[in-house]
N, C-alpha and C positions, 0 to 999 in steps of 0.2 A: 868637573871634567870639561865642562864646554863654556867655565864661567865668563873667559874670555870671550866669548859671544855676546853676553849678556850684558857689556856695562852698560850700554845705553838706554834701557831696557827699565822703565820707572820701576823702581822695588825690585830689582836684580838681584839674582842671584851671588854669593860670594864663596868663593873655596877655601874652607879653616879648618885644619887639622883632617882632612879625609873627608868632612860632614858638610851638607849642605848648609848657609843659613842664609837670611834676609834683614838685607840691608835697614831696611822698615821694620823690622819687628819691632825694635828698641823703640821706634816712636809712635808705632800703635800703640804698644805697651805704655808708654809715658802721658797718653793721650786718654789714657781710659782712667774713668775717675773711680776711686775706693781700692777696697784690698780688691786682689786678684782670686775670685771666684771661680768656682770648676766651673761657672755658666762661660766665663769670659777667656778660661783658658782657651773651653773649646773650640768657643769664637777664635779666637785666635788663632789656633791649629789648624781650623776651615780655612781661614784666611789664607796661610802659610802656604797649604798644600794646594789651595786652587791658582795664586800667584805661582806657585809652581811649574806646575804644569802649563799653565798658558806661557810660562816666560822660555818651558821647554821646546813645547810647539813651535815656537816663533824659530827656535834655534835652528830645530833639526830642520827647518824646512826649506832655512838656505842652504843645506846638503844636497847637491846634485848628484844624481845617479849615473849619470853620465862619467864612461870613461874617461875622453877628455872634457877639461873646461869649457863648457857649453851655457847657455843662456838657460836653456829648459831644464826646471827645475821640478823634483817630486817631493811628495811628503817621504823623507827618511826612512821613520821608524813603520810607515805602512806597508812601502817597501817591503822593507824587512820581514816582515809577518808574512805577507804573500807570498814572498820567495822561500819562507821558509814552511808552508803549506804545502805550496806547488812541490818544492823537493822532496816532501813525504809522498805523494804520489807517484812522479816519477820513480823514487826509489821503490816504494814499494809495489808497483807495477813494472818494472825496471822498460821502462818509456823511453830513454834514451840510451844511445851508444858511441863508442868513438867512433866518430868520422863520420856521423850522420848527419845529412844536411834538411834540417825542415822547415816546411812552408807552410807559415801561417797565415790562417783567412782571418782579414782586417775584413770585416764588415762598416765598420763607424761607429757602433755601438758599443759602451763599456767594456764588454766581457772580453769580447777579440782585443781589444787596446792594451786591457790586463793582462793576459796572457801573452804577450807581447812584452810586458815592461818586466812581466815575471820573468819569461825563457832568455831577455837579453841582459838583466842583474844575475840572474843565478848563470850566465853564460862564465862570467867570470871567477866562477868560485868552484863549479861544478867539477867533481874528481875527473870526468871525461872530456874531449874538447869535442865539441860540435859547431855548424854553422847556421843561421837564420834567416829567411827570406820571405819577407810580409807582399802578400797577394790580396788583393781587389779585386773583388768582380762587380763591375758597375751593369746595374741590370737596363741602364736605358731609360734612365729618370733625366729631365731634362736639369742642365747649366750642373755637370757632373765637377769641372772644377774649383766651385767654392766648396762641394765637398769633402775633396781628397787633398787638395794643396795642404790644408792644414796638417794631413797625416800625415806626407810627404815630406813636411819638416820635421814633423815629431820622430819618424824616423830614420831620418839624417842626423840630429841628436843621439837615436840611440847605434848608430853605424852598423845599422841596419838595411839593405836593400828593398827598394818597395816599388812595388810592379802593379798597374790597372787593368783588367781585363775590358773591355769595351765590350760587349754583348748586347743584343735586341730580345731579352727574356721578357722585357716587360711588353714590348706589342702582340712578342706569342702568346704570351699567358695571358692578359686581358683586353686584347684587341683582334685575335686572330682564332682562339681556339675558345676563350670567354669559360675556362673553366669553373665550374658551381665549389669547387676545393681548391682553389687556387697555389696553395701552399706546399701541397702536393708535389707538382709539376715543376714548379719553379725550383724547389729545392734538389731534383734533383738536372733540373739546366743548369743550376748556378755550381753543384759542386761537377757533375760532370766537366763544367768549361776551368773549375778550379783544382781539377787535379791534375786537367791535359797540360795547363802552365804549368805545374809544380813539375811533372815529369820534361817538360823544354827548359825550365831553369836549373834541371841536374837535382832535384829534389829526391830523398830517398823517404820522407816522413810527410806527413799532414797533422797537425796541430790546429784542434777543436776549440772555442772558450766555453764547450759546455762547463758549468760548477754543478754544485750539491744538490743547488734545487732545479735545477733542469733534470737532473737524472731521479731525484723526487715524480717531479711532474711528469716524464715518461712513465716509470712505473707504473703512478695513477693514471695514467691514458691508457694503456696497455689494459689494467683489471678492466675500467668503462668501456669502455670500444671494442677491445680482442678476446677479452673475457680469457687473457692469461698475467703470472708474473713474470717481467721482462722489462729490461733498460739496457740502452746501449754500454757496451762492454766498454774499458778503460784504453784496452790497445784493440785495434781491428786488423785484419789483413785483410785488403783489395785484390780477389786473385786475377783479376783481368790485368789492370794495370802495375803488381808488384807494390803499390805504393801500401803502408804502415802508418793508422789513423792513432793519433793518439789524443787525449785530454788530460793536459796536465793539470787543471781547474778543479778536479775531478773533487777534494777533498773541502773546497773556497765556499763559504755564503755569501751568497747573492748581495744579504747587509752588508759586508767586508768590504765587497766590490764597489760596491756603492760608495762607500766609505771614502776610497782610495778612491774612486773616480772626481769625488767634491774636493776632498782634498788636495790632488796633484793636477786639478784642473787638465783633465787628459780631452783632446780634441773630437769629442763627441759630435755627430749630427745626430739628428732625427732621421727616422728610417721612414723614406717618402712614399713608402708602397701603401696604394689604400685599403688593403685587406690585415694592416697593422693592428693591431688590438681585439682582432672580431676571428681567434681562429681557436682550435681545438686545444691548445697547449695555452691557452690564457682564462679558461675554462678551468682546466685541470690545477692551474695556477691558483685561482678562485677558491678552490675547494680544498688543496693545502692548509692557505693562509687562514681560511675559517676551522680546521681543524685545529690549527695551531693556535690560536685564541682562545678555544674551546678548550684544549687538552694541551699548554705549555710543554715542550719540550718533541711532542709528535713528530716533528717533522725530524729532528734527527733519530728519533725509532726506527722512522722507515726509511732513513737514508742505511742504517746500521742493517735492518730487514734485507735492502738488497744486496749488503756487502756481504750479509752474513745466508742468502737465499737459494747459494747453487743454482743459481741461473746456466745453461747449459751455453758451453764456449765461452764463460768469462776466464780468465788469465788467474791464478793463483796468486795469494799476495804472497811476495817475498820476504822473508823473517828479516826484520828491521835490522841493520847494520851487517847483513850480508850482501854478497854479491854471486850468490848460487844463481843458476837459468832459471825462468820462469817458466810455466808451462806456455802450450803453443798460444798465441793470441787468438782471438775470434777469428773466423775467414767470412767475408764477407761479398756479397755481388757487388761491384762498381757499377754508380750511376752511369747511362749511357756506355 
């Protein structure tokens, strides 16, 4: 199907009769000395199917994502997988609507970018139209434009709108008020300043990149800390401000993400704040990952635990290939 991609491509692929084969096989084969042994077949077969696949990769990955013909390029087929993740969520959370306009928080970190590259491929396929509007909030870490320009191409690429918040969260939080929780406070100045943007850019939604093991790892904080079971719900409603939290992430691993992030080389910083690595959600992160070592497959038990946990005000899931109401979403306080 794609063998026109491939001739340059040492031991390329070729299209004969429907079936894939390799150019090379004939001269592996001719190259191996004696009869052809089940040892050597299966050499062979290795051979075949790992040329494969690399000569795929290389294919799909000049497939740009991008509406129009654009330079920034992603991996294909991981694409592909995410967006078709992400749309199980949304559908079965019914997270989006016609005419919804939602604003996403770019952070710089993988998750936000994902979910970003997710809600602008699945824009174009998706049975409802909606529109996108990618939001920064820079907390006041010094020489802020090596870190955004990057994004700010990346989403000119996806013709997408991308806005910076300029904020001083970080002298309040560790120069003025020197909070012992630090994470605390700031997370709720940073989403307070990012949802007053989203309501001045005509936003009707907010779009989270929590994934699978973020709402893992809530659970587990929630039992150590509050001594109940509880994770953030899939859709929220903000009754101050009218605005509609969603996670469309909500079904994605963390490895996935990962994945697609090495792969599509997505504009990443590092997050400058120095309370990075040393808080209560990297702890509970901790204690996942050694579970799931110990006991393979744990960590989607209790991802399935909370889906299956009747947590009070989470949103009913929608019978797959319908489009009935869902029940009402969570209501929740808005920060500030």
């Amino acid at each position: 199907m794609y063998a026109y991609r491939l001739q340059s491509i040492p031991g390329a692929v070729k299209q004969r009769k429907g079936s894939i084969s390799f150019a090379c096989l004939q001269e592996k084969r001719d190259q191996s000395e004696g009869p052809m042994t089940c040892e050597k077949r299966l050499l062979l077969k290795t051979y075949v199917v790992t040329t494969m696949i690399y000569s795929l990769k290389k294919a799909f990955a000049n497939k740009s994502m991008c509406r129009n013909d654009c330079s920034f390029e992603v991996n294909f087929m991981d694409l592909q997988r995410l967006m078709g993740i992400t749309r199980c969520a949304v559908d079965d959370y019914q997270m989006i609507q016609a005419g919804d306009r939602i604003a996403v928080g770019i952070s710089g970190g993988k998750d936000s970018l994902a979910l970003l590259c997710a809600l602008a491929g699945l824009r174009n396929y998706y049975s409802v139209p909606y529109e996108l509007q990618a939001i920064s909030v820079d907390l006041g870490f010094p020489d802020p434009e090596s870190r955004y320009q990057p994004i700010m191409d990346f989403c000119r690429k996806l013709e997408v709108p991308y806005t910076v918040v300029h904020t001083d969260i970080n002298k309040i939080v560790f120069e003025e008020r020197r909070e012992n929780n630090p994470c605390a406070l700031c997370a709720k100045l940073r989403k307070g300043a990012f949802n007053r943007n989203a309501l001045a850019l005509g936003c009707n939604k907010v779009a989270y990149g929590h994934h699978k093991d973020d709402i893992v790892e809530t659970m587990m904080m929630a039992l150590i800390f509050e001594g109940r079971f509880y994770s953030f719900s899939p859709v929220t409603w903000l009754n101050r401000t009218g605005l509609t939290v969603i996670r469309p992430l909500m079904y994605v691993d963390e490895t996935d993400i990962i994945h697609f992030r090495d792969a599509s080389e997505l504009p990443v910083f590092k997050n400058p704040c120095q309370a990075d690595g040393f808080t209560k959600r990297e702890y509970a992160k901790q204690i996942v990952n050694k579970l799931t070592i110990e006991t393979p497959g744990c960590r989607d038990r209790l991802f399935t635990a909370v889906l299956n946990g009747h947590i009070p005000n989470w949103p009913e899931r929608t019978v797959r290939g319908s489009r009935k109401p869902a029940d009402e979403p969570q209501k929740g306080r808005d920060p500030l």
